[in-house]
GUZA-481365 format. One record per residue (C-alpha): residue in three letters; x, y, z. Coordinates in Angstrom, 2 decimals. Example, Ala and Ser with C-alpha at 12.3 -4.5 7.8 and 13.67 -1.06 7.14 Angstrom:
BEGIN
<residuo: ala; X: 12.30; Y: -4.50; Z: 7.80>
<residuo: ser; X: 13.67; Y: -1.06; Z: 7.14>
// end
This chain:
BEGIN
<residuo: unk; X: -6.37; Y: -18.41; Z: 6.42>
<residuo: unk; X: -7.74; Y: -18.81; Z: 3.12>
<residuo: unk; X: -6.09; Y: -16.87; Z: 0.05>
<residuo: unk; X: -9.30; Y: -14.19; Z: -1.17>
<residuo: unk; X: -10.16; Y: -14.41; Z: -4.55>
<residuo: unk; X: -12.51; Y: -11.34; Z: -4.91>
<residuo: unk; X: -13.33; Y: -11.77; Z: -8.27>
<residuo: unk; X: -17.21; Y: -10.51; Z: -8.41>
<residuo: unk; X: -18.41; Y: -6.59; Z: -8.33>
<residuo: unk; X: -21.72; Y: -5.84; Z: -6.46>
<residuo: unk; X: -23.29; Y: -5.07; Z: -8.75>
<residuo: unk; X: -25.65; Y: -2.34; Z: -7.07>
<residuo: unk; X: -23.31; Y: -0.44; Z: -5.38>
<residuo: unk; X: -25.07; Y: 1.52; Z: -2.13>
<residuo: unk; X: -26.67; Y: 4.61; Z: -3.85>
<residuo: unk; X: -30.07; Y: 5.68; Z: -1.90>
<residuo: unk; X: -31.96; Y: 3.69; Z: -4.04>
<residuo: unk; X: -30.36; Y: 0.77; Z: -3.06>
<residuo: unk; X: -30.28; Y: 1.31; Z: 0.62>
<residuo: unk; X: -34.32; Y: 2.01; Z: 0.18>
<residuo: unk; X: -34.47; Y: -1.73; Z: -0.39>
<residuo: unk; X: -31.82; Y: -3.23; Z: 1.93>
<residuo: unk; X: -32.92; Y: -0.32; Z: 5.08>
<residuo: unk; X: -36.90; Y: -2.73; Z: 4.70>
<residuo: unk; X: -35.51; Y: -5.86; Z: 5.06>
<residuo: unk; X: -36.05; Y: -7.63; Z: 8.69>
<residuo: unk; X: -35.01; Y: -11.09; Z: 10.01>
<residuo: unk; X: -39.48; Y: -11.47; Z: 9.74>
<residuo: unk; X: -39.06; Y: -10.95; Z: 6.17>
<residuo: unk; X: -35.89; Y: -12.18; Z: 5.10>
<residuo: unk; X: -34.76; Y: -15.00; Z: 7.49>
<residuo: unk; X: -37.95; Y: -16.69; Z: 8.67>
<residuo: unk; X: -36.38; Y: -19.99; Z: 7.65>
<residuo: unk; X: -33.78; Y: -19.88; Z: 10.11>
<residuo: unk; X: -35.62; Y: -17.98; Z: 13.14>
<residuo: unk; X: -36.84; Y: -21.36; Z: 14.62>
<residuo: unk; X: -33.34; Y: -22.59; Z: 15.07>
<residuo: unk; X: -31.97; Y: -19.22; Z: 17.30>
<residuo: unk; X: -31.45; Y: -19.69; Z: 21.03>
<residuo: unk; X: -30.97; Y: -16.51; Z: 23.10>
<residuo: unk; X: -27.12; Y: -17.52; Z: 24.29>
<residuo: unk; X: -26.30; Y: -18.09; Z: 20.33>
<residuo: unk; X: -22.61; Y: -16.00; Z: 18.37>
<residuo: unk; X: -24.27; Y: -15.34; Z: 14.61>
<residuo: unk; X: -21.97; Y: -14.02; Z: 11.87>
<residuo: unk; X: -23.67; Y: -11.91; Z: 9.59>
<residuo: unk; X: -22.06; Y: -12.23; Z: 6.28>
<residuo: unk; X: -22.76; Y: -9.14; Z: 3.60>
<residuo: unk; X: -24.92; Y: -6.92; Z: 6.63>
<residuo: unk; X: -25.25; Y: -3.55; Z: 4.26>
<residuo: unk; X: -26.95; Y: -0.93; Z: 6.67>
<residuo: unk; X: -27.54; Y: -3.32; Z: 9.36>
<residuo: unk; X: -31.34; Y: -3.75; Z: 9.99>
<residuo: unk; X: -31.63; Y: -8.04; Z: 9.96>
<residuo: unk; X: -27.84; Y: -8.11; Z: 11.62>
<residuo: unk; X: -30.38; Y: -5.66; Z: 14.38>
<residuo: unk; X: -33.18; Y: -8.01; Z: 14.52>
<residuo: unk; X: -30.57; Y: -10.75; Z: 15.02>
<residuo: unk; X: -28.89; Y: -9.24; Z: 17.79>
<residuo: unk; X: -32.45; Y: -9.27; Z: 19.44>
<residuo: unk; X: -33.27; Y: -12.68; Z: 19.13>
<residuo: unk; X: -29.96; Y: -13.29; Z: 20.54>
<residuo: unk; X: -29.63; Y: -11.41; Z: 23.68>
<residuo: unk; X: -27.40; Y: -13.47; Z: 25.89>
<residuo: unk; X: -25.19; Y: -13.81; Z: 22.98>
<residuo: unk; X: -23.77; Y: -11.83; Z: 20.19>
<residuo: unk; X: -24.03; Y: -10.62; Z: 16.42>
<residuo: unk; X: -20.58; Y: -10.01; Z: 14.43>
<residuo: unk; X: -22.48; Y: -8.07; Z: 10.97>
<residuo: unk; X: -19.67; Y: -8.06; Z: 8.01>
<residuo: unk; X: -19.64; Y: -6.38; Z: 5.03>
<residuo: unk; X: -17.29; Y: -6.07; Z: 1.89>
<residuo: unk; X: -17.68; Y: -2.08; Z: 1.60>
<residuo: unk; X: -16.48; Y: -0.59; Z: 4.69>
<residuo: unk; X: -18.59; Y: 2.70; Z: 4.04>
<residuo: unk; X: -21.49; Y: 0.98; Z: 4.85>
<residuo: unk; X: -20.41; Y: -0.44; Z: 7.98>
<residuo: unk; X: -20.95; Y: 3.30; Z: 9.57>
<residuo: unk; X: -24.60; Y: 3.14; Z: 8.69>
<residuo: unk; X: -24.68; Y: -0.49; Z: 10.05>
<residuo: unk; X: -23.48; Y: 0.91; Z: 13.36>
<residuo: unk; X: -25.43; Y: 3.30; Z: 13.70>
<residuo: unk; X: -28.79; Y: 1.08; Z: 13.28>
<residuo: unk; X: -27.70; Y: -1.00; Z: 16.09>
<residuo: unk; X: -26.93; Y: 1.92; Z: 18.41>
<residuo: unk; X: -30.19; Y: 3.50; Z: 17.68>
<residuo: unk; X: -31.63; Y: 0.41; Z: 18.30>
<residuo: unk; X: -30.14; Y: 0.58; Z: 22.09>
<residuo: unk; X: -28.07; Y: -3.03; Z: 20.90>
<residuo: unk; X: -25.05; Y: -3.93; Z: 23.20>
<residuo: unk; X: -24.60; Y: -7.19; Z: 22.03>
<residuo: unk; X: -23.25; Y: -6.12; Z: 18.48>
<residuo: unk; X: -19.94; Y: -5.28; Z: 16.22>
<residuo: unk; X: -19.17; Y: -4.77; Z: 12.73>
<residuo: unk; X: -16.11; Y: -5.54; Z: 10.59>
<residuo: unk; X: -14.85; Y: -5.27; Z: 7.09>
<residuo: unk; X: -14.80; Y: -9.04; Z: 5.76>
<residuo: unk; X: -14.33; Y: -10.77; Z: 2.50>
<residuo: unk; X: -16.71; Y: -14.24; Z: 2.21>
<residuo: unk; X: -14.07; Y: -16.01; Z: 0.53>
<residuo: unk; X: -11.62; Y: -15.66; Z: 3.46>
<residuo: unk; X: -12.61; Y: -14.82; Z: 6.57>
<residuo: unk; X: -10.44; Y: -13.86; Z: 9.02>
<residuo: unk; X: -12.00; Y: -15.80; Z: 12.36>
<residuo: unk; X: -10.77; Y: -19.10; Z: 13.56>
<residuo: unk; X: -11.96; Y: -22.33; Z: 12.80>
<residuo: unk; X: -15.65; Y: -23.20; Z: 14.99>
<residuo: unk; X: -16.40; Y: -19.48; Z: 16.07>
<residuo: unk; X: -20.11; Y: -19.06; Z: 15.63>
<residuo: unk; X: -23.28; Y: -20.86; Z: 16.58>
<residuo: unk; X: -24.94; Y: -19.50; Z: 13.16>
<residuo: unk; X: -23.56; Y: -17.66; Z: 10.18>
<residuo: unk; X: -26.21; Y: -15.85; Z: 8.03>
<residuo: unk; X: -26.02; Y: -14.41; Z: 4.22>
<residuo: unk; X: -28.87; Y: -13.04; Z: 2.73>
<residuo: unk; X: -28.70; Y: -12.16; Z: -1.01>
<residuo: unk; X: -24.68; Y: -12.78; Z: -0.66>
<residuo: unk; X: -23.71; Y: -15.99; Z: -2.46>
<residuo: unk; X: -25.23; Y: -13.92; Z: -6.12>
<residuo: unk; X: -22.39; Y: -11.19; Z: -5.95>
<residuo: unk; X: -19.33; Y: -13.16; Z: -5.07>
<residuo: unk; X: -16.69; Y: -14.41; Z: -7.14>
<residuo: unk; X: -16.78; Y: -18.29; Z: -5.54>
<residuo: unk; X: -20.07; Y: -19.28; Z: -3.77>
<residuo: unk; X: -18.41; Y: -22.80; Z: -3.33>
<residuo: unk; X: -15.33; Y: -21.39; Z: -1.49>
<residuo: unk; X: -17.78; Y: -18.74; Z: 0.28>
<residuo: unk; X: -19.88; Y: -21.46; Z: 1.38>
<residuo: unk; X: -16.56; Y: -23.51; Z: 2.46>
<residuo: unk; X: -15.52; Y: -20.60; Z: 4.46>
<residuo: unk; X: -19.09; Y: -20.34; Z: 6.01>
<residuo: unk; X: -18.98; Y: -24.20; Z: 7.35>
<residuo: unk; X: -15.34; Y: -23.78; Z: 8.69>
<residuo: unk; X: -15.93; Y: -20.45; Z: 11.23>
<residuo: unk; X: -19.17; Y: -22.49; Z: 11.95>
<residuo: unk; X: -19.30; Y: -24.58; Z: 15.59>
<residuo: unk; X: -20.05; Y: -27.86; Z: 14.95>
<residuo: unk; X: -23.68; Y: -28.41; Z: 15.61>
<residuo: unk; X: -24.19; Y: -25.10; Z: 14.10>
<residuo: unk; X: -25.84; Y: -23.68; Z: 11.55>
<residuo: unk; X: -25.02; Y: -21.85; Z: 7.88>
<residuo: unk; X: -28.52; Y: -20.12; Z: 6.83>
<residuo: unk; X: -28.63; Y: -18.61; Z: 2.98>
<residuo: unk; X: -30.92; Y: -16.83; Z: 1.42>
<residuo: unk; X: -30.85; Y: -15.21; Z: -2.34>
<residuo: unk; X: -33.52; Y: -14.64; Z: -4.70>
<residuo: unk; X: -33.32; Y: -16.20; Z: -8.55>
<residuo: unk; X: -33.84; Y: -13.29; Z: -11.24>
<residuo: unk; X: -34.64; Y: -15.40; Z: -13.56>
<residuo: unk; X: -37.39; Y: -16.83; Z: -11.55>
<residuo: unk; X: -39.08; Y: -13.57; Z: -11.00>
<residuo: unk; X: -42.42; Y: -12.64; Z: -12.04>
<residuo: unk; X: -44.91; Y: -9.45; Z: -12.30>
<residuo: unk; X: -48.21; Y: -8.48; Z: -14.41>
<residuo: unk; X: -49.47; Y: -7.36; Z: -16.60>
<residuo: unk; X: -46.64; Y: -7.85; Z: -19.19>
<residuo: unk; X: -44.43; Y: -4.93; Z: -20.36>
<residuo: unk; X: -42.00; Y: -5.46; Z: -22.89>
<residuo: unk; X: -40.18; Y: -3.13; Z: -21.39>
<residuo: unk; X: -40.09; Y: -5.35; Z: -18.21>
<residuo: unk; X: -38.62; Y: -8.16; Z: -20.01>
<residuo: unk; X: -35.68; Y: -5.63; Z: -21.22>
<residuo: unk; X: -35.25; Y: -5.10; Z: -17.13>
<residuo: unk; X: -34.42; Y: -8.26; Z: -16.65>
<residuo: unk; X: -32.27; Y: -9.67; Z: -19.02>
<residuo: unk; X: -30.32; Y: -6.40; Z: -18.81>
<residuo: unk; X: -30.14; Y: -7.30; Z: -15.48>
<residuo: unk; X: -28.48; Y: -10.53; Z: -15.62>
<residuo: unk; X: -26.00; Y: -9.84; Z: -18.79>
<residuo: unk; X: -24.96; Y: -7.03; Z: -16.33>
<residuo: unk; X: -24.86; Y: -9.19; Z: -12.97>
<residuo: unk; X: -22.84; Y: -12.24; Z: -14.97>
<residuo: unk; X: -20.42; Y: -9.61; Z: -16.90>
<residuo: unk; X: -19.81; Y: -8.42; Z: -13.07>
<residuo: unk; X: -18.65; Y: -12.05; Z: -12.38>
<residuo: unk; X: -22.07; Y: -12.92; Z: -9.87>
<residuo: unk; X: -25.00; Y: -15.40; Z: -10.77>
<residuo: unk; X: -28.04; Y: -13.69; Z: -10.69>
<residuo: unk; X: -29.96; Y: -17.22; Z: -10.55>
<residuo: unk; X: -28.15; Y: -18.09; Z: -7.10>
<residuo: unk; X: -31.56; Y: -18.99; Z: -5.73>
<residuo: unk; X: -31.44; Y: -22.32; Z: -7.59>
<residuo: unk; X: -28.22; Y: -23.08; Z: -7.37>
<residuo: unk; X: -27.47; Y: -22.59; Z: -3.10>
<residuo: unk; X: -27.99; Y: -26.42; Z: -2.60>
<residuo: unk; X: -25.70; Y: -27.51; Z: -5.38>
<residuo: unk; X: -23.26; Y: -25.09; Z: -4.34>
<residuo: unk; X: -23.68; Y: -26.33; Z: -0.44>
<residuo: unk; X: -23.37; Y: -30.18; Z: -2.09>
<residuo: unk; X: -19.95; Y: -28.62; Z: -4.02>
<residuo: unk; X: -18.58; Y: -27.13; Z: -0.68>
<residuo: unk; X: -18.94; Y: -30.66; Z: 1.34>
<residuo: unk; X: -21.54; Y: -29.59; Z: 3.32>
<residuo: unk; X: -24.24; Y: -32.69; Z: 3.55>
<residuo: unk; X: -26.81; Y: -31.82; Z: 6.15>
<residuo: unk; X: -29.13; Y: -29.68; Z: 4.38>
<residuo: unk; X: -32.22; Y: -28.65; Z: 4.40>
<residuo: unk; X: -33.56; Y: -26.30; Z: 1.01>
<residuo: unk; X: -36.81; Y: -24.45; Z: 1.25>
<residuo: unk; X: -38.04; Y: -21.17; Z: -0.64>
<residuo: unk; X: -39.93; Y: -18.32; Z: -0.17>
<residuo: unk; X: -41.26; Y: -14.88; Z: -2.01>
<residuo: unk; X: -41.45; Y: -11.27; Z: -1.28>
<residuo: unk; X: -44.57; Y: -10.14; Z: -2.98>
<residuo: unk; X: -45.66; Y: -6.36; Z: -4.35>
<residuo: unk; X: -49.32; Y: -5.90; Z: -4.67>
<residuo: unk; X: -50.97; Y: -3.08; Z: -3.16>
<residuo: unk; X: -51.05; Y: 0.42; Z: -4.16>
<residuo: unk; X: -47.70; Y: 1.21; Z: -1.87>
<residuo: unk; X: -45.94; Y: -1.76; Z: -2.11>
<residuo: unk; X: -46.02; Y: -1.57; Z: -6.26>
<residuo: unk; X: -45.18; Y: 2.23; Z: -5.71>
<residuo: unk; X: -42.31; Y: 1.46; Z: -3.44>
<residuo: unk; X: -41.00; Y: -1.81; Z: -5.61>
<residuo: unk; X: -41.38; Y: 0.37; Z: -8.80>
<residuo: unk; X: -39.78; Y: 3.78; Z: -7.81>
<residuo: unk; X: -37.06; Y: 2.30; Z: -6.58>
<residuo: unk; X: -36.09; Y: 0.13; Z: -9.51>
<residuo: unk; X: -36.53; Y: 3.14; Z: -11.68>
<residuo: unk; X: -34.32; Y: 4.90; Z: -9.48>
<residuo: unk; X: -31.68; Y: 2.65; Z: -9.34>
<residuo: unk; X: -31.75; Y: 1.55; Z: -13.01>
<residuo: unk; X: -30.79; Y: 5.37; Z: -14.17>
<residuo: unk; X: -28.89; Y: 6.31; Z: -11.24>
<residuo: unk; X: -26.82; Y: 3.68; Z: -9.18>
<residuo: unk; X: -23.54; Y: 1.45; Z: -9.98>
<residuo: unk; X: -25.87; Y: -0.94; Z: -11.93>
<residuo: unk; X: -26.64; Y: 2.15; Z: -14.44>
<residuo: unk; X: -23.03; Y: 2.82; Z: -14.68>
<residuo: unk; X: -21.92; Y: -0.75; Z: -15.02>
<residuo: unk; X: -24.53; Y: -1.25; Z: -17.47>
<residuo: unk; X: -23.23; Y: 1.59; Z: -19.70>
<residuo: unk; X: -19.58; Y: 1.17; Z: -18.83>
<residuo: unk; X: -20.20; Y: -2.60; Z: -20.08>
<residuo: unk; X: -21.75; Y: -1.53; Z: -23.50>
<residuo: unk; X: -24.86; Y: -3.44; Z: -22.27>
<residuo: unk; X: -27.12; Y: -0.57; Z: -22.42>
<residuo: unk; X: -27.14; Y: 2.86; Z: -23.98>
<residuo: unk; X: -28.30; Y: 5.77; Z: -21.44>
<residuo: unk; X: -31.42; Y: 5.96; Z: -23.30>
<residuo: unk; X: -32.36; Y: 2.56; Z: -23.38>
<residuo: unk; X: -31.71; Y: 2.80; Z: -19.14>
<residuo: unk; X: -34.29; Y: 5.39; Z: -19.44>
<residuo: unk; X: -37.01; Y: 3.29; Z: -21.13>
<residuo: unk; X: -36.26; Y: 0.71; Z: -18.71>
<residuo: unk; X: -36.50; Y: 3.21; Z: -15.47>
<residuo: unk; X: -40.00; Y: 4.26; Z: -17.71>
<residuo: unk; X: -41.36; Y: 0.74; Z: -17.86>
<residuo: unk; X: -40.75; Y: 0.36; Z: -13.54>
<residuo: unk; X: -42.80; Y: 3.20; Z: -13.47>
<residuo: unk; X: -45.63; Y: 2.71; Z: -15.82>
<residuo: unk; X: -46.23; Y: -1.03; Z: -14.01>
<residuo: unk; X: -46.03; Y: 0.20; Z: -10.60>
<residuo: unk; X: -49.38; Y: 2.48; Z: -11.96>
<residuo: unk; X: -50.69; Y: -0.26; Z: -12.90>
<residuo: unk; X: -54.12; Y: -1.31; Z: -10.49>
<residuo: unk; X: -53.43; Y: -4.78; Z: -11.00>
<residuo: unk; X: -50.23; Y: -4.94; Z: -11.00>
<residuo: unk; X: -48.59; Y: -7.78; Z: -8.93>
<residuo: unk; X: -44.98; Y: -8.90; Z: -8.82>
<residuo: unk; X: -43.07; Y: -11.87; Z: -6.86>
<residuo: unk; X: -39.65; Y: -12.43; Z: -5.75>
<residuo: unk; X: -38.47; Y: -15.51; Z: -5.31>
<residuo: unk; X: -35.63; Y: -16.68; Z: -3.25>
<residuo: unk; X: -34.18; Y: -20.62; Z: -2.56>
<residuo: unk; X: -33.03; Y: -20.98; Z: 0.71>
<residuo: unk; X: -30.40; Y: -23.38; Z: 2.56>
<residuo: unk; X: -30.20; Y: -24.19; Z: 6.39>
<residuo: unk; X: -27.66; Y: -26.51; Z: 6.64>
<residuo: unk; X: -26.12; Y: -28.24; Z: 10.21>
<residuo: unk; X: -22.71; Y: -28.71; Z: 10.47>
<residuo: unk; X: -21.33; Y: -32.15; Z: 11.19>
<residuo: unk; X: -20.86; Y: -32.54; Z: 15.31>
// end
């Protein structure tokens, strides 16, 4: 196998505010690009699965085959379990994994999945090499990650604009790319990989509950997760400039027309039969 080379921090960590975001997501919202290519008999890795709920969905579009969900932090691999078992899913397990080396053998899976991966780790490239090698040939590699830089919102804040540069001096000091979105077909191109297909799509926050949900848990996680602590830690921000941040989330998610986009780049790629 592949030597790791860890080199990245996630940069979010799993406080609740975290998990808030990551416990919504759903194969529906978050892997539409790829659900047209699943057959029921199909073996999906699902690289970077947090608390389990698309590596769920998966597992139900699959059910004559099987979902294998891994993750880098083994604490979250409990909660991952326990989604699938409430979920009544047979046709699951879970494993502590590192994208860079991967401990299956060569031409394991039918598909292998990461969403919002390739913008923590160390080396997409050798992620992405590791991806096509455990992949059957014929297979597929699906990515998804969303491009910080390319994110939008009204109205304006200043405070808004501090968010996100904060966010990506803190992301890049952490050794990720916060702009992966972009870059997933170059990095695909890098890793040999020739047969691909590059789409994108948003996730969108407009109504009363959606800004209200978006917002509080930004502000949340901007005073109170690993990104607050790496941001301080990092002498990128001072406590109280976190705090006028986590102010700004809240003041725009008031906001009646408030509207903000996400938006992610997106690779399906085949692997040479």
């Amino acid at each position: 196998m592949p030597e790791a080379r860890e080199t990245a921090v996630y940069t979010h960590g799993h406080h609740e505010s975290v998990l808030r975001s990551h416990t919504w997501r759903t194969a529906a919202n978050s892997a539409a690009y790829l659900l047209g290519s699943l057959k029921p008999h199909m073996k999906i890795l699902d690289i970077g699965c947090g608390p389990g709920t698309i590596t769920a969905d998966l597992a139900e579009l699959v059910p004559d085959g099987h979902v294998t969900g891994v993750d880098h932090a083994p604490e979250i691999l409990e909660q991952a379990r326990a989604t699938a078992a409430g979920r009544g899913l047979a046709n699951t397990d879970f494993a502590v994994a590192d994208v860079h080396a991967l401990d299956y053998p060569d031409d394991t899976f039918c598909v292998v999945h990461a969403h919002q991966v390739l913008q923590h780790v160390g080396d997409p490239v050798q992620a992405l090499r590791e991806m096509l090698r455990v992949t059957k040939p014929g297979g597929f590699i699906a990515v998804r990650d969303s491009d910080y830089s390319a994110m939008t919102w009204y109205p304006q804040s200043a405070g808004m604009d501090d968010w996100q540069d904060l966010y990506l001096r803190v992301a890049r000091a952490n050794g990720g790319e916060p702009d992966a979105g972009r870059r997933l077909k170059s990095w695909a191109l890098a890793a040999g990989i020739t047969r691909i297909t590059a789409t994108s799509s948003t996730w969108t926050f407009a109504t009363p509950e959606e800004r209200a949900w978006w917002s509080g848990l930004w502000a949340d996680r901007t005073v109170a997760s690993a990104y607050a602590q790496r941001a301080t830690e990092g002498g990128h921000a001072s406590a109280g400039q976190l705090e006028a941040v986590s102010d700004a989330w809240r003041e725009w998610g008031e906001q009646a027309n408030g509207w903000f986009s996400v938006l992610h780049g997106e690779i399906l790629c085949r692997k040479d039969a």
